[in-house]
C-alpha positions as CSV (number, residue, x, y, z in Angstrom):
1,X,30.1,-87.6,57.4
2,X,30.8,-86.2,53.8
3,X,34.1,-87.3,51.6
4,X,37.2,-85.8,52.2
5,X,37.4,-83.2,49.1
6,X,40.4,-83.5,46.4
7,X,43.2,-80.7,46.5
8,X,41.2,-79.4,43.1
9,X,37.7,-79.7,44.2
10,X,38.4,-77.8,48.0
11,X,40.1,-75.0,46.2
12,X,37.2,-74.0,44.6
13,X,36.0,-72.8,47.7
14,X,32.4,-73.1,47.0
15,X,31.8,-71.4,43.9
16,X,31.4,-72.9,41.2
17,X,31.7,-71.3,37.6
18,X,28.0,-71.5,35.7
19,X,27.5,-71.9,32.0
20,X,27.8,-69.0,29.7
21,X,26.3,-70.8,27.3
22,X,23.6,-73.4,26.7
23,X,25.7,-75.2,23.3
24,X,29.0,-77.1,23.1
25,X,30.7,-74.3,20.5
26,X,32.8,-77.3,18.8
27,X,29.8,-79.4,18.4
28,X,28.1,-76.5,16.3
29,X,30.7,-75.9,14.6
30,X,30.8,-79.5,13.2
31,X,27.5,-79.6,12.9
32,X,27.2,-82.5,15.5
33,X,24.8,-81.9,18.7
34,X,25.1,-82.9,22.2
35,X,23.9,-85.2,24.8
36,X,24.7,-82.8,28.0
37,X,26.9,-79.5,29.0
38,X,30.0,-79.1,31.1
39,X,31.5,-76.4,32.2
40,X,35.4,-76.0,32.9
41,X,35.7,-74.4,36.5
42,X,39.5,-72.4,35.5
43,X,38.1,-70.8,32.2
44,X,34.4,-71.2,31.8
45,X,34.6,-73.2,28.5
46,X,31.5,-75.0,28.0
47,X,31.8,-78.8,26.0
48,X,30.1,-82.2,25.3
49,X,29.7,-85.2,28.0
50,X,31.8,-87.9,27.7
51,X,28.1,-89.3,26.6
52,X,28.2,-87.2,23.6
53,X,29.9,-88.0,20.3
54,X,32.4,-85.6,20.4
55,X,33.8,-85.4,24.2
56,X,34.7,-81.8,24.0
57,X,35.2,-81.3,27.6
58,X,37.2,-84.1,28.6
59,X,39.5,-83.5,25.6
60,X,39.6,-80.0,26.7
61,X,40.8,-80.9,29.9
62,X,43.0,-83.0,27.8
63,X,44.3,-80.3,25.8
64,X,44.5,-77.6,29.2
65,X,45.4,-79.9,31.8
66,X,42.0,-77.5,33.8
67,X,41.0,-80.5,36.6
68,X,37.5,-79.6,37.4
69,X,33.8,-79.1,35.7
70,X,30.4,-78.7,36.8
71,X,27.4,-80.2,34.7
72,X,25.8,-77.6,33.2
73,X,22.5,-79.2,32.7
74,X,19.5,-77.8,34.7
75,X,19.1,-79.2,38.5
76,X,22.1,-81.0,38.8
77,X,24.4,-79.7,41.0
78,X,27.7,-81.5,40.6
79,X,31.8,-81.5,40.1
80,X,33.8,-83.8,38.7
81,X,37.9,-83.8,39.0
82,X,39.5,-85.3,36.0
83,X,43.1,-85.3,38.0
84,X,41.2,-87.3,41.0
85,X,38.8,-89.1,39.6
86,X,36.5,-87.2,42.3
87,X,33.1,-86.0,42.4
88,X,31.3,-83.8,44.9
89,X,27.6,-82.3,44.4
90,X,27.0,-78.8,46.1
């Protein structure tokens, strides 16, 4: 039997938002490079791993209050909801 999913995760519906880009755009832009990609599933942004330096996608959930992203890094297949603390793969 699979987990019960979070309000956030279930109201994706299934789809799930891909990368637009392959680069965390703050990371460039401070000349700082990245250990792995997510991306925010309400407005696409792409940031850093909590594994990276910077952290650009927690801090933009942070900053939005946007509970859910998808790793953005080939073959995984995963969400995470910050509000929840929840993870589903897909």
């Amino acid at each position: 039997m699979q987990p019960k999913l979070c309000a956030h995760l279930a109201a994706l519906g299934g789809h799930v938002t891909p990368a637009s880009t392959h680069a965390c755009a703050e990371c460039l832009a401070l000349g700082d490079t990245w250990v792995h990609l997510r991306v925010c599933q309400q407005c696409g942004h792409v940031g850093c791993c909590d594994d990276s330096k910077n952290k650009h996608a927690t801090k933009h959930y942070h900053s939005t209050q946007h509970p859910v992203v998808a790793s953005a890094e080939p073959g995984e297949r995963w969400l995470w909801c910050f509000v929840d603390q929840s993870f589903a793969e897909y």
